[in-house]
C-alpha positions in Angstrom: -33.4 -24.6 -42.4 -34.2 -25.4 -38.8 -37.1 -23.5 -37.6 -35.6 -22.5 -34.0 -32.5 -20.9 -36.2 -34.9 -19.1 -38.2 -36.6 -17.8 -35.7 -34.0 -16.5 -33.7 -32.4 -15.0 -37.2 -35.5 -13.6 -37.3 -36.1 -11.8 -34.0 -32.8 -10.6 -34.2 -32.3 -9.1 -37.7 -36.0 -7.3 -36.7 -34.6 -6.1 -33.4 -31.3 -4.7 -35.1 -33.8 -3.1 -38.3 -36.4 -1.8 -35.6 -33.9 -0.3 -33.6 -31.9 1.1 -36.3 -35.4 2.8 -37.5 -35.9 3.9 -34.1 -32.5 5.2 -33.2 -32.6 7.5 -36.5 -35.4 9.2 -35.0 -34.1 13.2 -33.7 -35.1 12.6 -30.1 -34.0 8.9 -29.3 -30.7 10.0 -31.7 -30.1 12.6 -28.8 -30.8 9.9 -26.2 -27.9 8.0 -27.3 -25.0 10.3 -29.0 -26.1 13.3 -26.9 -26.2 15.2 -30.1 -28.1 15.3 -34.0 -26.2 13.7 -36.8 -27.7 14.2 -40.2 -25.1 11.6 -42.0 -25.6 9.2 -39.3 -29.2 9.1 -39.1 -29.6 8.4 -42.7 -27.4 5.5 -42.5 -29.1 4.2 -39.6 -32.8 4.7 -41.9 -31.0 2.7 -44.7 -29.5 -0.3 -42.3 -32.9 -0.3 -40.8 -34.6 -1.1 -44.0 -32.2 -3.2 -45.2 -32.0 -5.5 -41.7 -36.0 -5.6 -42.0 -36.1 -6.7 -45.7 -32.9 -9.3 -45.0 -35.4 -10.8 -41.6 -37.9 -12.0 -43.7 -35.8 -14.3 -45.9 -35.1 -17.0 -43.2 -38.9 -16.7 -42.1 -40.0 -17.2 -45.5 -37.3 -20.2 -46.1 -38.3 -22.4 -43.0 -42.4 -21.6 -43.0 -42.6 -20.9 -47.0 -44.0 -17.6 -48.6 -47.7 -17.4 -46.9 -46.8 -18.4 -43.2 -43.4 -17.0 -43.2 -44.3 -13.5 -43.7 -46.9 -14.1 -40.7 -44.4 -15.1 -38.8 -42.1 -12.2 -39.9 -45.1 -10.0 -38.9 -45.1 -11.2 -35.6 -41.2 -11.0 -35.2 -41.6 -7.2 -36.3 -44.4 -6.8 -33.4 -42.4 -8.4 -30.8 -39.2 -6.3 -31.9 -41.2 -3.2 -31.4 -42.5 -4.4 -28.4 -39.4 -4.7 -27.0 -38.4 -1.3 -28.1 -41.2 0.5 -26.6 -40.0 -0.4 -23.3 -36.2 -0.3 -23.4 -35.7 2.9 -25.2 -37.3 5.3 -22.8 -35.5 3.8 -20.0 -32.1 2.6 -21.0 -31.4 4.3 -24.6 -28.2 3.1 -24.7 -28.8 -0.8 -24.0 -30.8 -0.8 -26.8 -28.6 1.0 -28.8 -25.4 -1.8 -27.9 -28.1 -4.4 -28.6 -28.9 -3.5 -31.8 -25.3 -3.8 -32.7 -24.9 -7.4 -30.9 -28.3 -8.7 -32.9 -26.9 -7.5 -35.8 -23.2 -8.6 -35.9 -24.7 -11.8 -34.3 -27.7 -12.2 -36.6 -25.7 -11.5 -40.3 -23.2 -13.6 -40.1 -25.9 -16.5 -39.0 -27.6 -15.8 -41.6 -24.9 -16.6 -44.2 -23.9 -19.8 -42.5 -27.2 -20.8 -42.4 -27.4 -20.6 -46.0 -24.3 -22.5 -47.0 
C-alpha cells in the first residue's frame, strides 16, 4: 500500500471515529441536533469505535505492526487536535466533516485493499 494513501486513510477514518466519539457526548450532541438523542448517541459511540479500530489497519499494512500503530497514535492525536478547536466554534462543520471523512475514507479503504 502506498504510504501517502495510508496516511490519509488514516487521518480520516480517525477524524470520522474521533468525531463520532465526540459528537455522542450530551453537550456537543446539543451543539449539533439542538436536542439529546439516546438511540442516536449510542450509534455514534459504536461507529466511533468501530472507525478507530478500522484506522489502524492501513497504518499497520504500509509501516508494519510496531511503527504502524505509532503512527496510528499520532493520527489519533492530530484527529483530536483538530477537534479541540473546531467543535467549540463551528459544531456543525465538524459534524458534516465527519460524515465526508467517513464516506470518503471507507470506501478508500476497500479499494485500496483489492
Amino acid at each position: 500500500m502506498n504510504m501517502t494513501l495510508a496516511l490519509l486513510l488514516g487521518a480520516a477514518l480517525c477524524y470520522a471515529g474521533m468525531a463520532a466519539l465526540c459528537l455522542a457526548m450530551d453537550r456537543h450532541h446539543r451543539q449539533v441536533w439542538n436536542r439529546t438523542g439516546a438511540t442516536r448517541q449510542k450509534a455514534l459511540r459504536l461507529i466511533g469505535w468501530l472507525l478507530l479500530a478500522v484506522a489502524i489497519w492501513p497504518c499497520v499494512r504500509a509501516w508494519g505492526s510496531s511503527v504502524g500503530v505509532v503512527i496510528w497514535f499520532g493520527l489519533l492525536s492530530a484527529a483530536a487536535l483538530v477537534l479541540v478547536f473546531l467543535l467549540p466554534y463551528r459544531p456543525k462543520a465538524a459534524a458534516l466533516l465527519m460524515g465526508v471523512t467517513a464516506l470518503g475514507g471507507l470506501p478508500g479503504l476497500l479499494w485500496s485493499a483489492g
